[in-house]
C-alpha positions as a Python dict, from the first residue, in 0.01 Angstrom:
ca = {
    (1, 'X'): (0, 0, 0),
    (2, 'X'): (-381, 44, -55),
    (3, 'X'): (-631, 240, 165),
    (4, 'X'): (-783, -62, 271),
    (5, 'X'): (-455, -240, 352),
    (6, 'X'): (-356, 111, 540),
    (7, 'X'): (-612, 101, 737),
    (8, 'X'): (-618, -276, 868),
    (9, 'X'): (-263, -229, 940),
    (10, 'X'): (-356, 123, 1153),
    (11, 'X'): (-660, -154, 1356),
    (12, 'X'): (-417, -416, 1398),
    (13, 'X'): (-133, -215, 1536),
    (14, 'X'): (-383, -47, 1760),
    (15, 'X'): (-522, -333, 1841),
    (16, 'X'): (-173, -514, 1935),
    (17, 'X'): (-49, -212, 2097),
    (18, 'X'): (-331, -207, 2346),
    (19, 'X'): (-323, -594, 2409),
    (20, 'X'): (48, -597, 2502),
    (21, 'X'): (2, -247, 2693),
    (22, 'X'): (-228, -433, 2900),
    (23, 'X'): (3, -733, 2974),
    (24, 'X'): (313, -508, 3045),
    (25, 'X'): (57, -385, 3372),
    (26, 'X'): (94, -765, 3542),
    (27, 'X'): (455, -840, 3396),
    (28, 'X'): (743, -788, 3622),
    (29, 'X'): (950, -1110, 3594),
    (30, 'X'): (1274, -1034, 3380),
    (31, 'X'): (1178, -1310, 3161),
    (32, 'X'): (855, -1115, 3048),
    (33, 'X'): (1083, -864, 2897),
    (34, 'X'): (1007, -994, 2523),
    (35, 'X'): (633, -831, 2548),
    (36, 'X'): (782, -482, 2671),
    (37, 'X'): (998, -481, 2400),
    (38, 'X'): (757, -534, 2097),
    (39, 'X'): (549, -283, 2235),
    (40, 'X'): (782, -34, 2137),
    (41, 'X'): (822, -174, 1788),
    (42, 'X'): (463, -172, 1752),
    (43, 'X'): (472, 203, 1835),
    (44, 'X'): (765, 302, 1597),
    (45, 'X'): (519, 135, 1355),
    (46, 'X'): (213, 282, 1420),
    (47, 'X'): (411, 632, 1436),
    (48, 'X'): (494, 512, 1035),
    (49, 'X'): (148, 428, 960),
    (50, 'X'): (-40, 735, 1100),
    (51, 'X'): (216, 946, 944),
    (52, 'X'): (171, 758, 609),
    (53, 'X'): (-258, 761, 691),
    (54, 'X'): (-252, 1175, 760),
    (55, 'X'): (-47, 1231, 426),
    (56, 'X'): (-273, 1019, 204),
    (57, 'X'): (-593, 1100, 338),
    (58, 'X'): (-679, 1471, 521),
    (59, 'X'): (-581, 1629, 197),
    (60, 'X'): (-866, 1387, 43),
    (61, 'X'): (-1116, 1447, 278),
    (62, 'X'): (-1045, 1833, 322),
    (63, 'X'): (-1127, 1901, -90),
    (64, 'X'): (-1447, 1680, -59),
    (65, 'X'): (-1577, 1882, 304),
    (66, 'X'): (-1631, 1592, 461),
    (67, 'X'): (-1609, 1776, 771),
    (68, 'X'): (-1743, 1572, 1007),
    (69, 'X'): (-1480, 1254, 907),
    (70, 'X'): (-1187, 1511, 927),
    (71, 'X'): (-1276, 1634, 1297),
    (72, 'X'): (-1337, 1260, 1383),
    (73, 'X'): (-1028, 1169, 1200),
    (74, 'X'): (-808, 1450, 1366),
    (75, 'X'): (-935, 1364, 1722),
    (76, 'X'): (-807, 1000, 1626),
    (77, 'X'): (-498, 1099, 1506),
    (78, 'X'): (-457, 1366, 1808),
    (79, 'X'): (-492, 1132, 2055),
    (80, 'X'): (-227, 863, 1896),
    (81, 'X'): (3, 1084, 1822),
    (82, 'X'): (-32, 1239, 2182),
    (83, 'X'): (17, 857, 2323),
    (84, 'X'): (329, 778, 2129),
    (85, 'X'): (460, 1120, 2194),
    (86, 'X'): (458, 1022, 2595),
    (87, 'X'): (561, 718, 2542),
    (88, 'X'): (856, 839, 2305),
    (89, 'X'): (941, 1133, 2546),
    (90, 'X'): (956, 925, 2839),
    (91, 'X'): (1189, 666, 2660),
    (92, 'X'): (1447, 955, 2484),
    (93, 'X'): (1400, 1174, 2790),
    (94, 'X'): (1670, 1017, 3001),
    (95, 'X'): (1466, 1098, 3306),
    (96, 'X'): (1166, 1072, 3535),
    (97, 'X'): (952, 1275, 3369),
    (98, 'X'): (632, 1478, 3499),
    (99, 'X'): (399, 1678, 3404),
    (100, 'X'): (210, 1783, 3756),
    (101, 'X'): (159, 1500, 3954),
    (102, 'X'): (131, 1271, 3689),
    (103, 'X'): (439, 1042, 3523),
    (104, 'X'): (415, 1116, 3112),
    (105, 'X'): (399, 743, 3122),
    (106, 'X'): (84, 770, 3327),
    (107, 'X'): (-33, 945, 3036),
    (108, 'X'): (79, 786, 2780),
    (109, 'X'): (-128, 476, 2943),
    (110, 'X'): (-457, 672, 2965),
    (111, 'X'): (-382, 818, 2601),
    (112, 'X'): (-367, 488, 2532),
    (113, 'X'): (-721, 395, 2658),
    (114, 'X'): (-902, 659, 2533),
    (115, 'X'): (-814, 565, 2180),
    (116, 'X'): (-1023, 253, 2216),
    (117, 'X'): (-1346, 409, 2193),
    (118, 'X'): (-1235, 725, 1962),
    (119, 'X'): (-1095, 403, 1751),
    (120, 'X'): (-1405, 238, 1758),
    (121, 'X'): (-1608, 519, 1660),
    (122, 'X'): (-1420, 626, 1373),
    (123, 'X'): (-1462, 253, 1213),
    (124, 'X'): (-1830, 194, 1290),
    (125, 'X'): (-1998, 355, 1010),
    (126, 'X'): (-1817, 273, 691),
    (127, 'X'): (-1461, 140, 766),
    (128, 'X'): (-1559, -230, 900),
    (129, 'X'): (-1591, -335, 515),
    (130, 'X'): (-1238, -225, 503),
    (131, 'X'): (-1127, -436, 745),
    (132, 'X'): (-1280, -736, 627),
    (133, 'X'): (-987, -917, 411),
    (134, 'X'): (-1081, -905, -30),
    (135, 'X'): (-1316, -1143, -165),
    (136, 'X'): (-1114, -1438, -272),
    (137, 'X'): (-1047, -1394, -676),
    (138, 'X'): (-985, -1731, -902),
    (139, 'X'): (-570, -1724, -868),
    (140, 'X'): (-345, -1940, -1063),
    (141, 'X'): (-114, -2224, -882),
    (142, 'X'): (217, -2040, -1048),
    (143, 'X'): (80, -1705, -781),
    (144, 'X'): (-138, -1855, -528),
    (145, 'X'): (4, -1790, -202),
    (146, 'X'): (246, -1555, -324),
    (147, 'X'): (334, -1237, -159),
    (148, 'X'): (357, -938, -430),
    (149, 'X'): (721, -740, -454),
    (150, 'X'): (483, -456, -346),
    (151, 'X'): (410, -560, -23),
    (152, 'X'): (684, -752, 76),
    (153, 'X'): (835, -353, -16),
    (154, 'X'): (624, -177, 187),
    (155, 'X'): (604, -473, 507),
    (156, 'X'): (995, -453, 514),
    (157, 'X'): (991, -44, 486),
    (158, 'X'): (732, 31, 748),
    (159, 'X'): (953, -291, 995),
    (160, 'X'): (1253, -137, 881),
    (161, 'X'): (1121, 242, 1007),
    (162, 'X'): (972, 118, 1312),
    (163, 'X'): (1283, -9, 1447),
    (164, 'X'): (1504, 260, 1287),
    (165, 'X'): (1211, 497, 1534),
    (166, 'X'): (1262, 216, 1862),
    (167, 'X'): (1600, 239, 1832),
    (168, 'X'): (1672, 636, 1783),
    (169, 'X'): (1457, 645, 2122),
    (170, 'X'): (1664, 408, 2296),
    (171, 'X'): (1970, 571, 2206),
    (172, 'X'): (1835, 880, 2313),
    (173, 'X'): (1813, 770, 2673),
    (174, 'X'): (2151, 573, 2629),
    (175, 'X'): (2299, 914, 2525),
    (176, 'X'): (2118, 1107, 2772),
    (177, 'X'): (2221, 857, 3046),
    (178, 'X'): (1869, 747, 3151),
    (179, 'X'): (1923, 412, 3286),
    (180, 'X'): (1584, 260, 3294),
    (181, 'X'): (1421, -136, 3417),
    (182, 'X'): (1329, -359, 3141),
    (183, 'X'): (962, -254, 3196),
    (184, 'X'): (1047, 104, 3096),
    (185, 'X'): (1022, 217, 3478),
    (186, 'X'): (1317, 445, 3573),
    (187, 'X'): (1518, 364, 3906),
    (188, 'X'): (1494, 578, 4222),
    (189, 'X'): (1774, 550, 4524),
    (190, 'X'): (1774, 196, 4675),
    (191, 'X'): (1715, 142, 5009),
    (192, 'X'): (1429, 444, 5054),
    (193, 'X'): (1047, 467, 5071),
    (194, 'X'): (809, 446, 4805),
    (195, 'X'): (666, 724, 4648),
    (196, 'X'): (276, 720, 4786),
    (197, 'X'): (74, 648, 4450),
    (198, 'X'): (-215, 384, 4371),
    (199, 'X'): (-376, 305, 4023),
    (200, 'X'): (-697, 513, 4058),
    (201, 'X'): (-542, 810, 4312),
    (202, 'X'): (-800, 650, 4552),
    (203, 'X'): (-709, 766, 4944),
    (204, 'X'): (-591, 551, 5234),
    (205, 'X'): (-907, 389, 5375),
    (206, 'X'): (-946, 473, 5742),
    (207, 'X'): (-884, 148, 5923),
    (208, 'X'): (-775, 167, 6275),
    (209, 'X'): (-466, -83, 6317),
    (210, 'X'): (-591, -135, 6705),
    (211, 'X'): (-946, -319, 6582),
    (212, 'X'): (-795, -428, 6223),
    (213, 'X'): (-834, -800, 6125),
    (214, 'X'): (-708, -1027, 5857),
    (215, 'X'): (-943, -1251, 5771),
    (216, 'X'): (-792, -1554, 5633),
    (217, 'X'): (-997, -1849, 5512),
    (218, 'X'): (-1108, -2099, 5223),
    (219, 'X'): (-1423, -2040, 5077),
    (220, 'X'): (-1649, -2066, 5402),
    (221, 'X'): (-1453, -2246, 5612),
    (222, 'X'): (-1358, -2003, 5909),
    (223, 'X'): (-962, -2036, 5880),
    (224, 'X'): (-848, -1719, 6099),
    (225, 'X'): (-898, -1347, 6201),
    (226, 'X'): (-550, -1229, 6298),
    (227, 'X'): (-493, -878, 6488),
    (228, 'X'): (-165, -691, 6407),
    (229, 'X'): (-39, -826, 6714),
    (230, 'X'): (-134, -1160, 6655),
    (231, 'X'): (10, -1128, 6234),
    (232, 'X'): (380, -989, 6353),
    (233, 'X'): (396, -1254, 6647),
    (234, 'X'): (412, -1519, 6337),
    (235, 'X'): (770, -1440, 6274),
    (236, 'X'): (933, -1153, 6098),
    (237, 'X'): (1199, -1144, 5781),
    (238, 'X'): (1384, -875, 5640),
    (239, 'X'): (1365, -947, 5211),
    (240, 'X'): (1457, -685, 4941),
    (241, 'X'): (1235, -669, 4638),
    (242, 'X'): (1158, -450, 4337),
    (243, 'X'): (868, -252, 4378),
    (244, 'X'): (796, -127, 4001),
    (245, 'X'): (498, 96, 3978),
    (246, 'X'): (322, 112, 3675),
    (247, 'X'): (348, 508, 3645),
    (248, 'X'): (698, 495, 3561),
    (249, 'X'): (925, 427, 3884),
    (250, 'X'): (1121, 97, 4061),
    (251, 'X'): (1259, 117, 4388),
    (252, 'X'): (1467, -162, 4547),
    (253, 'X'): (1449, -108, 4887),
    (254, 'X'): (1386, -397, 5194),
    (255, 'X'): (1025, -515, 5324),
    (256, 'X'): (991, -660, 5678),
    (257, 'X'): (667, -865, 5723),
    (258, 'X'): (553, -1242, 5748),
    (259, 'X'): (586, -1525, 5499),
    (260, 'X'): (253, -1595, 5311),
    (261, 'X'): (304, -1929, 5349),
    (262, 'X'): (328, -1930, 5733),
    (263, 'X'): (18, -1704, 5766),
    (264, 'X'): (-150, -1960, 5590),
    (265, 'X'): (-3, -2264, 5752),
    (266, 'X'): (-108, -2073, 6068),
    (267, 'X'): (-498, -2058, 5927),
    (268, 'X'): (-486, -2416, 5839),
    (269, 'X'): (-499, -2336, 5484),
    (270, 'X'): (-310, -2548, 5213),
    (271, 'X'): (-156, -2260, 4965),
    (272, 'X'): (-94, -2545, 4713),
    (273, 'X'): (-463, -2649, 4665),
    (274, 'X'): (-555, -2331, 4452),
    (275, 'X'): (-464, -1944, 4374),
    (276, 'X'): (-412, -1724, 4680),
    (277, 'X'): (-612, -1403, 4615),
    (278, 'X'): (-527, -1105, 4863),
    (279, 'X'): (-804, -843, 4879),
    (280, 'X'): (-776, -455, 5016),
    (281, 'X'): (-1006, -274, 5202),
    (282, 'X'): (-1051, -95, 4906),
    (283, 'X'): (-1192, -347, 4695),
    (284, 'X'): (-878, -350, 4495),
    (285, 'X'): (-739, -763, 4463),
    (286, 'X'): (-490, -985, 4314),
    (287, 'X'): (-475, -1343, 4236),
    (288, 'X'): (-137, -1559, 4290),
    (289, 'X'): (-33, -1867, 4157),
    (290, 'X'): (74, -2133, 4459),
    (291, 'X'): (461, -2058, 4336),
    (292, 'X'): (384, -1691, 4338),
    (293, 'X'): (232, -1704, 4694),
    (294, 'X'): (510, -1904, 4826),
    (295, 'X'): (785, -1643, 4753),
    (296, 'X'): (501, -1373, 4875),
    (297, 'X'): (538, -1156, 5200),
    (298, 'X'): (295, -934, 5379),
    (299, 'X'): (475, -642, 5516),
    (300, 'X'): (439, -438, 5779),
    (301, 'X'): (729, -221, 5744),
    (302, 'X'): (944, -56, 5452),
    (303, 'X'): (1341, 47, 5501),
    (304, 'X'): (1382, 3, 5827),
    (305, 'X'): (1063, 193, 5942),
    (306, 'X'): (679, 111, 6045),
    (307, 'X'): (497, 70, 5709),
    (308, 'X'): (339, 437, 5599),
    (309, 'X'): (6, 427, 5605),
    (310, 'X'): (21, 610, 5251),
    (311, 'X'): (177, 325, 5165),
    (312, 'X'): (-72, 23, 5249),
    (313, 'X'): (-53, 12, 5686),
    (314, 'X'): (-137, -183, 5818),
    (315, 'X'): (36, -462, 5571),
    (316, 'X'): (69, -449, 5193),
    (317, 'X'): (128, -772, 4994),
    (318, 'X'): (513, -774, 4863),
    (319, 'X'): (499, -1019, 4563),
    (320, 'X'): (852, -1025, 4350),
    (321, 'X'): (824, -1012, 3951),
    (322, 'X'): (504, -852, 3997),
    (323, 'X'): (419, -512, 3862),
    (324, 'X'): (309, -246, 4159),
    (325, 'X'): (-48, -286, 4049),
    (326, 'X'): (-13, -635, 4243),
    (327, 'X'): (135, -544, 4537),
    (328, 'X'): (-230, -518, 4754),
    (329, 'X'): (-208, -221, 4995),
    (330, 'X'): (-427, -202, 5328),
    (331, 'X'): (-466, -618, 5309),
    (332, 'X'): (-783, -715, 5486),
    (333, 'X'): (-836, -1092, 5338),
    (334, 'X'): (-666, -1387, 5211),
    (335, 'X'): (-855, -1648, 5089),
    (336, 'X'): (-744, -1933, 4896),
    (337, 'X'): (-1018, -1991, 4584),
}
């Protein structure tokens, strides 16, 4: 394999690794499974091709003191390997692990995003012309569109090692007996309370569930402004759902809370005429899909017990095959957009 091909391969994996990192964030539903999956294939490859990128070119660029591309080139290669050694360790490990208060996925995630701009960087001044695919060369019809025993070699060696790498990590936690969700999250007793965690480590807004109102409306129409009295007097269910937090964990544990659809109903508002977006005090909001929203609860309690307020009192949004990053703590508005 050529420099040039080495190095659009490194871009691409990159490149694919961070798009389906930033699906697996929203993907909960079993179904979804697929994206979690190639993820990890895409990092036993990308372990290959760094490995293969270090060997061929440090030496190179140490003999010609080109000092500045090897310190650029060795915080690039830092930071990857650092990424797919969390996210390696935290497959193989068999555990929950931590390192402080943090999840090694957790991490591995933010690893993961600062190798965007490190990534960028590093091809700005010279490597775009590299990624650009060879000027097209008069071929004849016997070997246009043919694919050279080379690289058909090295495509089915570097596949071949990136599953041989996905696998010996998977076995690792089979041996180890990790027993892990199909998102990668590892399972903590059912039936208990969630850990208290949100994306950004942001604290519990004060709200005061005596003058706290959920303000439920379309667009500008006025809908309602319901009190916590006024929400639990709606009706409400016991359901169990899967809480999977991005940071590593899934708890199955039961929610007690209203229906979306009857708080809507209640307001007047027709779920079915457009997404159902459910916004925090914090800012922090999701959107919902009119099936999503009809399956959706707003709870006000967790495991037989008044909802924590560490963990979204007065009401958090309870949406199943949704990742934790969707499940909208401290709830003040639904609106239907």
């Amino acid at each position: 394999m050529t420099t040039a091909a080495l190095d659009r391969l490194l871009a691409v994996l990159i490149a694919a690794l961070v798009g389906t990192g930033f699906l697996t964030l929203r993907m909960g539903a079993e179904n979804e499974a697929w994206v979690f999956w190639l993820h990890g294939v895409l990092a036993g490859g990308l372990a290959v091709a760094v490995a293969m990128k270090l060997g061929r070119s440090l030496p190179k660029a140490v003999r010609a003191r080109r000092w500045g591309r090897v310190a650029l080139g060795l915080a690039l290669s830092a930071v990857t390997i650092g990424a797919l050694v969390a996210g390696f360790a935290w497959v193989a490990s068999g555990r929950l692990l931590t390192v402080a208060s943090w999840t090694v996925l957790t991490l591995h995630a933010w690893l993961g995003l600062v190798l965007i701009p490190i990534t960028l960087v590093h091809l700005l001044p010279r490597r775009w012309r590299l990624l650009r695919l060879p000027a097209s060369r008069p071929v004849s019809r016997a070997t246009r569109g043919r694919i050279s025993r080379r690289q058909l070699l090295s495509a089915a060696a570097i596949g071949g090692a990136s599953l041989v790498v996905f696998g010996g990590a998977q076995l690792a936690d089979t041996l180890a007996g990790g027993v892990r969700r199909f998102t990668g999250s590892r399972w903590l007793p059912a039936g208990g309370l969630p850990p208290d965690t949100t994306f950004f480590g942001e604290a519990a807004p004060p709200l005061d569930p005596a003058t706290w109102r959920l303000r439920v409306h379309r667009g500008t129409d006025i809908g309602a402004s319901l009190s916590l009295a006024d929400l639990t007097a709606l009706g409400i269910e016991d359901r169990p759902a899967v809480l999977d937090c991005t940071s590593g964990w899934a708890l199955e544990t039961t929610w007690h809370g209203v229906p979306l659809p009857t708080i809507l109903a209640t307001a007047g508002v027709d779920l079915r005429t457009g997404p159902v977006v459910v916004r925090s005090a914090t800012g922090w909001s999701t959107s919902l899909a009119p099936d999503e929203a009809e399956r959706a609860l707003l709870a006000v309690g967790v495991a037989g017990r008044a909802l924590p307020v560490a963990n979204g009192a007065p009401c958090r949004l309870v949406v199943p095959d949704r990742r934790g990053l969707d499940w909208v703590k401290w709830v003040t508005e639904i609106e239907i957009a």
